[in-house]
C-alpha positions as CSV (number, residue, x, y, z in Angstrom):
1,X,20.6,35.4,-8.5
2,X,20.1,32.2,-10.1
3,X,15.9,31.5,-11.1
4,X,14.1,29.0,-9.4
5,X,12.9,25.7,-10.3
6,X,9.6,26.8,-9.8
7,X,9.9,30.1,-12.1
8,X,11.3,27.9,-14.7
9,X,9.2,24.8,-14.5
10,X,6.4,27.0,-14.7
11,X,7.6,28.3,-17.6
12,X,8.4,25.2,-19.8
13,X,5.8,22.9,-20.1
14,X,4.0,20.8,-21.0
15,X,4.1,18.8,-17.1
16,X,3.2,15.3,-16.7
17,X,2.0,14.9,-12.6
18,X,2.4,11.4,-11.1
19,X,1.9,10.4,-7.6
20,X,3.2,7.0,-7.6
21,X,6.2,7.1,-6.3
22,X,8.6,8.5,-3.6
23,X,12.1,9.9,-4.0
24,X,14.4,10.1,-0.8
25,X,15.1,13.6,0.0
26,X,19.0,13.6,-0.7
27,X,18.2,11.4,-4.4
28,X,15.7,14.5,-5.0
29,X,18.5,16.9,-4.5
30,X,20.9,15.1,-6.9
31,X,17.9,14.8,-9.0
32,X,17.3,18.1,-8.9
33,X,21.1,18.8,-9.9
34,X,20.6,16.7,-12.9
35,X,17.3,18.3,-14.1
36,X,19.5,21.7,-14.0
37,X,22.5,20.3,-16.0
38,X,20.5,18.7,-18.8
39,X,18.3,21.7,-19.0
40,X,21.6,24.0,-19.3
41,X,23.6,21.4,-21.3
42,X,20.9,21.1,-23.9
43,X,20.8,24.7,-24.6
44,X,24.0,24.3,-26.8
45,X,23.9,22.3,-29.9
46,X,25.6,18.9,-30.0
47,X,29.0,20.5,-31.7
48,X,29.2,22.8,-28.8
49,X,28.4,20.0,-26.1
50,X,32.2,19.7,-25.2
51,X,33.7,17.7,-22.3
52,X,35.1,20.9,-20.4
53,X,31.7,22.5,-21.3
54,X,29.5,20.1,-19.0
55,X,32.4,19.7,-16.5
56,X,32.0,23.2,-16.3
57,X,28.3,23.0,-16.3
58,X,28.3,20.3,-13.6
59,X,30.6,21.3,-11.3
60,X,28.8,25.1,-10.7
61,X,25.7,23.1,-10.6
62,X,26.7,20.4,-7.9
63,X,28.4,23.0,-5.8
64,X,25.7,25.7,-5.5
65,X,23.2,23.0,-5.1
66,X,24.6,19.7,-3.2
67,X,26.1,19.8,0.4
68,X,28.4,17.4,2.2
69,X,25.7,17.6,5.1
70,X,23.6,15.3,3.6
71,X,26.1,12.7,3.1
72,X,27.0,10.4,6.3
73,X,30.5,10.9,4.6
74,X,32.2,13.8,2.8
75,X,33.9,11.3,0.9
76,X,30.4,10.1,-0.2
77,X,29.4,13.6,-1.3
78,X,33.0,13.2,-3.9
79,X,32.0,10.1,-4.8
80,X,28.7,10.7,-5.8
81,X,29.8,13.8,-7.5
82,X,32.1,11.9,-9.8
83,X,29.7,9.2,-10.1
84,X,26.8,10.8,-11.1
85,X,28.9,13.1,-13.8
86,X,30.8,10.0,-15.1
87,X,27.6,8.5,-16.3
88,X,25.2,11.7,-17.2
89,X,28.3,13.7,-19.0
90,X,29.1,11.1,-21.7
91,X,24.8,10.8,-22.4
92,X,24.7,14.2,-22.8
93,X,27.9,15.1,-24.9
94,X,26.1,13.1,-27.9
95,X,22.0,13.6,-26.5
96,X,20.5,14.9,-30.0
97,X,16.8,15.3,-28.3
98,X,15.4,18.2,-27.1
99,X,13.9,19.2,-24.1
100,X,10.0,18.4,-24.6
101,X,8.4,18.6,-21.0
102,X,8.6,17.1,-17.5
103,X,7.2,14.7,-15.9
104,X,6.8,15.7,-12.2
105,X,6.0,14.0,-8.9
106,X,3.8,16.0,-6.2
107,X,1.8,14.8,-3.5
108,X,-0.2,18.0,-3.4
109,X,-1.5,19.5,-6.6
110,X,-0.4,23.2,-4.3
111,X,3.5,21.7,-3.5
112,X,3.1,22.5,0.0
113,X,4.5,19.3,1.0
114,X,7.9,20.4,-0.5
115,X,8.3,16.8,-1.7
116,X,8.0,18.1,-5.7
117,X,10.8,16.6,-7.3
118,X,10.7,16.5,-11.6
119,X,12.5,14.5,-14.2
120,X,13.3,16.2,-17.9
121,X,11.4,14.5,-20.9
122,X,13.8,14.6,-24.0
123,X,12.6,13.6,-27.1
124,X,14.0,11.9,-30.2
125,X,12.3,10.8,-33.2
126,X,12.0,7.9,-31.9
127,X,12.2,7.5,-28.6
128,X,11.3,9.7,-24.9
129,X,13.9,9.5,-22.8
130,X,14.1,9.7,-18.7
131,X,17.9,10.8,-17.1
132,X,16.6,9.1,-13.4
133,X,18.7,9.2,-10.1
134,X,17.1,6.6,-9.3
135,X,18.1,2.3,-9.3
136,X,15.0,0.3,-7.9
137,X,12.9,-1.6,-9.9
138,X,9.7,-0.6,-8.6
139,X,10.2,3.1,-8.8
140,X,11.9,2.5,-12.3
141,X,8.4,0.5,-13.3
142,X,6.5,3.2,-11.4
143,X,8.1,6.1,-13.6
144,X,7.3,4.2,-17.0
145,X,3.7,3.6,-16.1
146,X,2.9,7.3,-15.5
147,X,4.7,8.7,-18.6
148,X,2.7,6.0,-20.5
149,X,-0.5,7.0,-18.7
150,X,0.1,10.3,-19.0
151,X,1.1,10.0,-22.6
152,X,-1.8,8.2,-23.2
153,X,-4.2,11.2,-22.1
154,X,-1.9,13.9,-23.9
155,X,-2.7,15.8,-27.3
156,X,0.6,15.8,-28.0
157,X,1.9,12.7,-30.2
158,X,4.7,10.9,-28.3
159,X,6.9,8.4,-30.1
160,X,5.9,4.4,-28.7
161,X,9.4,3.9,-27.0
162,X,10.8,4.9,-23.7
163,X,14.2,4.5,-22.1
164,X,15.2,5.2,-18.6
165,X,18.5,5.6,-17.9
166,X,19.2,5.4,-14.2
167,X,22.1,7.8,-13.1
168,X,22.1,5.9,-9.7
169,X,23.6,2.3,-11.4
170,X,24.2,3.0,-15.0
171,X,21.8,0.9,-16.0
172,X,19.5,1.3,-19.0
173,X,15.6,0.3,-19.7
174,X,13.6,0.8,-23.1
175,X,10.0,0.3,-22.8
176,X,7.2,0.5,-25.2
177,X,4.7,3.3,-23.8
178,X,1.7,1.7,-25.2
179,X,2.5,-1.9,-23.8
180,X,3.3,-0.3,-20.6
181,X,0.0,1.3,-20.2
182,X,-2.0,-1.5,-21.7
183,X,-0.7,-3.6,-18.8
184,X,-1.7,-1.1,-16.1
185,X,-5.5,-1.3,-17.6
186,X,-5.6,-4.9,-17.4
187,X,-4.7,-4.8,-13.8
């Protein structure tokens, strides 16, 4: 029987809370794939990080934890399968961070809402970095302010950059934690 999040989370620290933002439930679920295949894929060391490795990885993941129910389409649910993989496999094949923490959205400090969804910190020398299944700006934004806030208030010594690389449209963002959250004081 395979753990769950919650045993695991629990386990790894350190956790970052936000309550900023708000993931659709069938992003959280692909989100939640994600978080499992990075935290899996990362075990092995880069040499070992082959392309039939995180296939592997990714396909058991998406099947045990995805269904074609909550796509309007099953064509969507392929799609999206091959999507998502075609732009989180390549990342992690050369990712040389390590798994540092998470940074986790709940509504109630208790999870009774069920809306908990939580995104893996990596971290480089010199960089944090964010795999997101997410594309809008404002959630995007949203993300960056609480890992700089949240940073900011930590004992632990992050490194001033942060990039965000959404899973949803490919796209990548680098921002500099400390700008970020001297902005959101001036406000």
């Amino acid at each position: 029987m395979e753990e769950s999040y919650e045993s695991f989370f629990d386990q790894e620290g350190p956790f970052y809370p936000t309550q900023m933002f708000h993931m659709d439930i069938w992003k959280k679920a692909v989100q939640d794939v994600v978080n499992k295949v990075i935290r899996q894929a990362l075990n092995y060391p880069v040499e070992d990080r082959n392309v039939t490795l995180l296939i592997d990885i990714f396909k058991k993941t998406w099947k045990v934890n995805m269904s074609s129910g909550w796509f309007r389409y099953e064509t969507s649910y392929y799609l999206w399968l091959v999507h998502v993989s075609g732009l989180l496999l390549p990342l992690l094949e050369q990712e040389t961070g390590v798994l540092s923490g998470w940074l986790q959205y709940r509504k109630y400090s208790d999870r009774r809402d069920g809306l908990t969804f939580t995104v893996p910190i990596i971290k480089e020398t010199d960089r944090l970095k964010l795999y997101l299944f997410e594309k809008k700006p404002v959630i995007l934004s949203s993300v960056a302010e609480a890992m700089a806030i949240n940073a900011s208030y930590s004992s632990v010594i992050f490194p001033d950059l942060l990039q965000i690389d959404s899973l949803e449209d490919g796209r990548s963002n680098i921002h500099t934690l400390s700008s970020v959250h001297k902005r959101k004081q001036d406000w």
